[in-house]
Structure formats: C-alpha cells, structure tokens
C-alpha positions as CSV (number, residue, x, y, z in Angstrom):
1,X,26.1,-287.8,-139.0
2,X,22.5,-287.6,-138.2
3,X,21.0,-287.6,-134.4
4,X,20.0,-291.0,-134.8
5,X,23.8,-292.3,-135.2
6,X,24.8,-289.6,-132.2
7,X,22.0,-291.2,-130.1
8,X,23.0,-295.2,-130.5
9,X,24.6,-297.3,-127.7
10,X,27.7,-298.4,-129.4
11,X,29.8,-300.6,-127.6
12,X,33.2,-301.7,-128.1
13,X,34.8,-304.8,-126.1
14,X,36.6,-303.0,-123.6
15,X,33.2,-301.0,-122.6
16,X,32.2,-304.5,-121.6
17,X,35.0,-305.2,-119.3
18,X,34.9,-302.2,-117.9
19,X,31.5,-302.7,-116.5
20,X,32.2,-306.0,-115.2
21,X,35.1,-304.7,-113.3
22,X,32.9,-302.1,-111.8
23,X,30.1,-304.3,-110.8
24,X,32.4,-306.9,-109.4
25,X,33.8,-303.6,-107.4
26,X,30.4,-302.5,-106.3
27,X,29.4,-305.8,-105.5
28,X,32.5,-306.3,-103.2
29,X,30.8,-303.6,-100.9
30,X,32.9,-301.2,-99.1
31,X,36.1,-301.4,-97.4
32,X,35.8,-301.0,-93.8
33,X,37.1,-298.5,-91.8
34,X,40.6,-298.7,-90.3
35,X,40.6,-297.5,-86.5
36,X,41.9,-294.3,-87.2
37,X,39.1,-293.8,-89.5
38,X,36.8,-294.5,-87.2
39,X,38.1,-292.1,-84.4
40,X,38.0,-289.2,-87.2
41,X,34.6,-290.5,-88.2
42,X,33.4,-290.2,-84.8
43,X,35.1,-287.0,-84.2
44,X,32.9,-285.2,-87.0
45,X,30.2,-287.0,-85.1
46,X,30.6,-285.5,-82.0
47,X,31.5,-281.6,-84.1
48,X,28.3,-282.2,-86.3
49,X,25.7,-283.2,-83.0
50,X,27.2,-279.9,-81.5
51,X,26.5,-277.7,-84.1
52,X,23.1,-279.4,-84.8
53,X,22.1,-278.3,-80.8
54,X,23.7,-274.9,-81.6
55,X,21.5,-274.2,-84.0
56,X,18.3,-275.5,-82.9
57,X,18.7,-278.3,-85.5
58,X,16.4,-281.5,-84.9
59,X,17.0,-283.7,-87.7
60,X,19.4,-284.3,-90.6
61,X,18.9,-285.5,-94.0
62,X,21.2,-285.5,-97.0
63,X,22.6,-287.7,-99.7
64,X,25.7,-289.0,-101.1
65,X,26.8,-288.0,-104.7
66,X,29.2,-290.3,-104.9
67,X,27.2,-293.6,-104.2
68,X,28.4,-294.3,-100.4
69,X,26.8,-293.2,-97.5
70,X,27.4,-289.8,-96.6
71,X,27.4,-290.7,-92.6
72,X,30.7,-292.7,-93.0
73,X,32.9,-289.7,-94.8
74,X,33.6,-287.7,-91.9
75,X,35.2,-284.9,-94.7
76,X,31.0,-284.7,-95.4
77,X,29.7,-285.0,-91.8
78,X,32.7,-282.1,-90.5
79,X,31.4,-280.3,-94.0
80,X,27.7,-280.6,-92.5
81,X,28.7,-279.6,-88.8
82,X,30.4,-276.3,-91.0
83,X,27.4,-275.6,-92.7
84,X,24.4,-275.5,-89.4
85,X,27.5,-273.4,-87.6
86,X,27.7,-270.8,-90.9
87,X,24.2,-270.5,-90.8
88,X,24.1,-270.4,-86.7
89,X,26.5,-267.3,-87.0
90,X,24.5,-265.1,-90.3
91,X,21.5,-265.7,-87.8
92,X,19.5,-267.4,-90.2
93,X,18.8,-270.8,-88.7
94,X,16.3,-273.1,-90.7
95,X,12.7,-272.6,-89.2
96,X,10.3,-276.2,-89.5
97,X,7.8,-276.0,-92.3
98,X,4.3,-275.8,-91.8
99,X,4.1,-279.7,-93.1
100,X,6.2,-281.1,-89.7
C-alpha cells in the first residue's frame, strides 16, 4: 500500500450518517443548565473572582478543548480558580507583559 492509498478520504455509508447526526447535534445548540447547575456554576464563579483578586489577577482568557465554552463548566472555572491559587501560594504570580 503506498502513501497515496494511506492518504485518501474513503468513506463508507455509515461515515455519512454519522456526520449528519453530529451536525444535527451541534446544530441543536447546547442544553441549558438545570438550577443546580447553575448554583455550582456560579459557585466556581464566586471561588475563581477570589482567587483572581488573590493573586493580583486582572484578566482571564482561556479556551475550551472540547468545543463549549469554558465559562459554563464550572469543573474548568473551579480548575482555573485552583490554578491563580497554586501559583498565589509558590509566589510566582504572573507579572503583565511589556505589550499591556
């Protein structure tokens, strides 16, 4: 088998249903948040705003990997609120850049 076969875009009939089920998924948009979700999200709010004045923290930014927004996971926002406390305590809080 040579690279060019490795290389092609074969697809089969179920590759094709497949991708319609995930774009009709994506499409459907997120579910919303149940109430308790929302008091857990806004829990990791209130930890993460904490540790973000701790630590002399002005801004956020950050991504999602997993194609929703990381602000409404409040596993990644209490993850966040972890990290500026980690770095609060080894003393080595981020310092602005010469560009802000």
């Amino acid at each position: 088998m040579g690279l060019r076969s490795f290389f092609r875009n074969r697809r089969t009939g179920s590759d094709d249903t497949t991708f319609a089920a995930a774009a009709a998924e994506d499409s459907a948009g997120p579910e919303p948040l149940t109430p308790a979700q929302l008091a857990e999200l806004q829990t990791a709010w209130v930890a993460l705003a904490k540790a973000a004045k701790d630590s002399g923290v002005g801004d956020v930014h950050a991504c999602s990997r997993n194609g929703r927004p990381w602000q409404d996971n409040p596993a990644a926002v209490r993850s966040l609120a972890a990290t500026l406390r980690h770095l609060r305590e080894e003393g080595t809080t981020p310092t602005p850049s010469k560009d802000d």
